[in-house]
N, C-alpha and C positions, 0 to 999 in steps of 0.2 A: 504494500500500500504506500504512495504516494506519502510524502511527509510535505503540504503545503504551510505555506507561511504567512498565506495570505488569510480575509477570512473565508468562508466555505461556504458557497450557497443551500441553502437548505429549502425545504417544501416550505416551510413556514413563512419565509422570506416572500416567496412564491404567490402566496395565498393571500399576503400584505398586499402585492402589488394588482391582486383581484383578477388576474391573466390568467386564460386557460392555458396547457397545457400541450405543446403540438406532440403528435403520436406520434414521432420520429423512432422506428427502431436502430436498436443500439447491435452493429455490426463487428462482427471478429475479426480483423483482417487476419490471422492465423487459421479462418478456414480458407485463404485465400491456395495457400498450398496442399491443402489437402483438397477442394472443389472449387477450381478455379471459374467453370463458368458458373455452379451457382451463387457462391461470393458475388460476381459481374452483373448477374443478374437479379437480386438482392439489392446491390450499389444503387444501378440504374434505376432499378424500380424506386428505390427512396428519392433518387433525385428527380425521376419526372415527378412525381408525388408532390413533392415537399420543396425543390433544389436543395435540399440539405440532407446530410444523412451522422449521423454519429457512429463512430467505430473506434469500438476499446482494442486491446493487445495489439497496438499500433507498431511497438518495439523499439520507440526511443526512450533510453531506458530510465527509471524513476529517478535515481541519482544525479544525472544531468539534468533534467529539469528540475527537479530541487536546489542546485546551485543555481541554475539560470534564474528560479524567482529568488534565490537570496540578492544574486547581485544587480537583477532590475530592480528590486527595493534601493537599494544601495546608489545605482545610478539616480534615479529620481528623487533621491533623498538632499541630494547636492545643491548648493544654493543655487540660484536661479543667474546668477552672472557667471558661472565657473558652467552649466550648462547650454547657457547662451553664447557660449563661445565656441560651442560646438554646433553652432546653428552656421548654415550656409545660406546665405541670401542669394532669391534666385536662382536655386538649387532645386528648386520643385520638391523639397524633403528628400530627396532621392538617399541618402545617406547623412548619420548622422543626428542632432535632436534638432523638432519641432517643435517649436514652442505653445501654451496652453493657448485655447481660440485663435488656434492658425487654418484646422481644413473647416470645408464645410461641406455639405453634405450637397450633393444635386440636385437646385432649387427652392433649398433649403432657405429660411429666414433669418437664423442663427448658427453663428459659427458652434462647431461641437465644444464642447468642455471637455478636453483632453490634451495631454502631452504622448510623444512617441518618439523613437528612436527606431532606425532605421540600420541593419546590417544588411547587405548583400553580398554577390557574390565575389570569392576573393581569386582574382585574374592574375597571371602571369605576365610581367614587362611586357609589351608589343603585343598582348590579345587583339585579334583582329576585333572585339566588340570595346574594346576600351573606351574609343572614342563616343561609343552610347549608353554605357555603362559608367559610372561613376566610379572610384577609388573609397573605398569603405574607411569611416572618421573612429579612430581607438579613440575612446578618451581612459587619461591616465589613471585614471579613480573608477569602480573601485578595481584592487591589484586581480589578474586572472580572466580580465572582461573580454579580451581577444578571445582568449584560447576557447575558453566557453562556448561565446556563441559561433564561432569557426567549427567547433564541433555541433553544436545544435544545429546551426543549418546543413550540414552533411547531416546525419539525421533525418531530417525533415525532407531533404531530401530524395530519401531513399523511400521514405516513407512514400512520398507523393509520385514517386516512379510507379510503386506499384499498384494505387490509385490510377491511376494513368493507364496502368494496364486491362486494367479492370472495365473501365473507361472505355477503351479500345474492343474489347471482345463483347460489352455490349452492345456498339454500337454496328459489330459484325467486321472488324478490322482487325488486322494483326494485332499480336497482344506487346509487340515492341514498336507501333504506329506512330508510337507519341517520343521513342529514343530521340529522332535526329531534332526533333523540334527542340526537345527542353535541356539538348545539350548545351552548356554554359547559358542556361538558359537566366531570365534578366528578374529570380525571383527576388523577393524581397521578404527579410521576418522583420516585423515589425513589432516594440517591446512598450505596449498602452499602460498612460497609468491613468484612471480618470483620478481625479485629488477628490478630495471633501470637498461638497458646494453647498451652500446655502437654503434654507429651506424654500426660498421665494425664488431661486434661482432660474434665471429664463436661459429658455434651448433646455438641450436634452444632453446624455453625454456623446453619443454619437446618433446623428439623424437619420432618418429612414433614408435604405441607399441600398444599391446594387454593386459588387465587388468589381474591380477590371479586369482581374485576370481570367487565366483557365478554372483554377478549382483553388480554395481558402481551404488552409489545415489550421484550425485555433483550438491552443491549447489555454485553458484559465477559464472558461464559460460555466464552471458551477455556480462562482456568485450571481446573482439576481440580474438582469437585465435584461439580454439577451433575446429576443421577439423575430420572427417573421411574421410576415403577412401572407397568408393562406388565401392562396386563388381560389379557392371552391367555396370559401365560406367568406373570405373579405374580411375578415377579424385577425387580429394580432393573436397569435399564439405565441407563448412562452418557450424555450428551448431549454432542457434540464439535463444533461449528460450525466450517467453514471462518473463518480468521481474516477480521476484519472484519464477520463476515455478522450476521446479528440473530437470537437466540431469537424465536418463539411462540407463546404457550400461550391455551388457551380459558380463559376463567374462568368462575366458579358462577352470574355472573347472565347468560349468555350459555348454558351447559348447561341455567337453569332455562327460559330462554326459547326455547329449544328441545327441551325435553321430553327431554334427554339426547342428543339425535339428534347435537349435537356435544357431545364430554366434556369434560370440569376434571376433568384429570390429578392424581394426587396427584404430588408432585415433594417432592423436597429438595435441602441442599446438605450433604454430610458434608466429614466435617475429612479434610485431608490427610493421608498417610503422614509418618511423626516428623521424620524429613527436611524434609520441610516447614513444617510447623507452626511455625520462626520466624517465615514468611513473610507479609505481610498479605494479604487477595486483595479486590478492588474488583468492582463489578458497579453497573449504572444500569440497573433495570426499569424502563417505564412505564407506569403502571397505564392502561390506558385507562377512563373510567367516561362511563355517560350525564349526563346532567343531575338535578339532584334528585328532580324531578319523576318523571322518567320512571315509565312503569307497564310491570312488567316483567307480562307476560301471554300466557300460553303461546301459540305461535302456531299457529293451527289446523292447515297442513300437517304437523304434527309429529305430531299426535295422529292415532292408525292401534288399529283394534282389539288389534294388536300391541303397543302402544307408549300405552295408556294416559295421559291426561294427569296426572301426579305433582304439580301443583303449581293444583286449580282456583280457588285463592283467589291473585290478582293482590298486589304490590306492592311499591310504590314504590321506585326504586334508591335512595333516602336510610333509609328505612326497613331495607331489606336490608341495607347499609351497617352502620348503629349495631346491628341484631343481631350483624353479624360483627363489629367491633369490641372488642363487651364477650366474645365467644368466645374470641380473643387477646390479650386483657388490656391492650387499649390504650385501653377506656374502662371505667372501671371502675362494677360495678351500686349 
């Protein structure tokens, strides 16, 4: 069992915030190798459902993420001019910290109430994607913070390759379809902390919104917030993971590349009941993304007289990227 540090969402918490309950089953990826298509078919099935699916025995192992929330405590605990120095202007967050009411959500009225830090991935001198990729910000405090999260994203990773596979064989495609895409591919783990806010406090901690990548792995989603919005019913449902287990969710270049056949859920995270609201809450998604290059293009099984192709001009995940970027106000026009 996990040893979190954080605090631990519980049903009660739940039942405060008067939100039903979305029926998301809770997935093994450990049947992934003993019944590979019905895992796939499992996956899928939760994600045209729901776009989200939960899956425990993930296999990054409890000890590294137990360091990894000691030292995102630790990072966000640092005063606010020693963190602001690690902010890059006109950087689009790409790497490095964002400071509190920087994103905001897509059409949203209020900036989110949150801070985040940003690790990607770590490229060799003269990577041909350098030039679209960023160079990943160490800050010196606290001691171990590289190494850490250099290991968690390898990890997360490996994790999401085999998601990908899974991915792939449901949708009737090779089960290594998704290899050459997400080679040095441009993901991103992102380390949330919402702080304590007020009880009167306007905006939410993050606003209803749709991911940009292919598929979101978040680990920290036991405390309270947490919501999708259910197509079939139009009501926000609550998302509860077995502790330990992993959120996830489709995202928009993954929906486009399937012609909607899997969806990018809209989600958010609202603020606690007043009770709470001292409290801080932490969360680490990891965006998974292709490579710059990749050419996101509808893929022909998808497109059915039914099901018209929505998207017949192709491109680039870098390209999609900086459209969604300046949408959220993290590069500005």
């Amino acid at each position: 069992m996990l040893m979190w540090r954080f605090p631990v969402r519980t049903t009660k918490a739940f039942e405060m915030l008067d939100t039903p309950l979305a029926n998301v089953p809770t997935l093994s990826l450990a049947d992934q190798a003993r019944d590979p298509e019905r895992f796939a078919a499992d996956l899928g099935g939760s994600f045209r459902r729901f776009g989200f699916a939960v899956v425990a025995d993930h296999g990054i192992p409890g000890d590294l993420i137990a360091r990894a929330w000691s030292e995102t405590e630790a990072l966000f605990k640092l005063a606010d001019d020693e963190k602001r120095g690690y902010f890059v202007e006109g950087g689009g967050g790409a790497r490095g910290y964002t400071p509190f009411k920087t994103e905001i959500a897509k059409d949203a009225k209020h900036v989110d109430l949150k801070e985040f830090w940003h690790v990607g991935r770590e490229l060799p001198a003269g990577h041909r994607y350098a030039g679209d990729m960023a160079p990943n910000i160490w800050p010196a405090r606290p001691e171990g913070f590289k190494d850490t999260f250099v290991e968690l994203f390898a990890a997360f990773d490996t994790a999401g390759d085999k998601l990908l596979s899974a991915i792939a064989r449901h949708l009737g495609l090779a089960p290594d379809w998704f290899d050459p895409a997400v080679k040095d591919g441009n993901s991103v783990l992102r380390l949330l902390h919402y702080p304590p806010i007020p009880v009167d406090a306007e905006g939410v901690r993050a606003g209803a919104h749709e991911d940009i990548n292919l598929i979101t792995l978040l680990l920290g989603a036991e405390e309270a917030g947490l919501e999708l919005l259910d197509r079939d019913s139009g009501r926000w449902l609550a998302i509860k993971p077995p502790e330990g287990a992993m959120v996830v969710n489709v995202g928009d270049m993954l929906q486009r590349l399937t012609n909607h056949v899997l969806p990018s859920t809209t989600h958010r995270v609202v603020n606690p009941p007043p009770e709470r609201r001292g409290h801080s809450r932490y969360s680490m998604p990891f965006f998974l993304h292709p490579a710059p290059d990749f050419l996101i293009e509808t893929l022909p099984q998808t497109i059915t007289a039914e099901n018209p192709n929505r998207y017949p001009t192709p491109i680039t995940a870098n390209g999609y990227l900086h459209e969604r970027l300046v949408e959220i106000g993290l590069i500005k026009k």
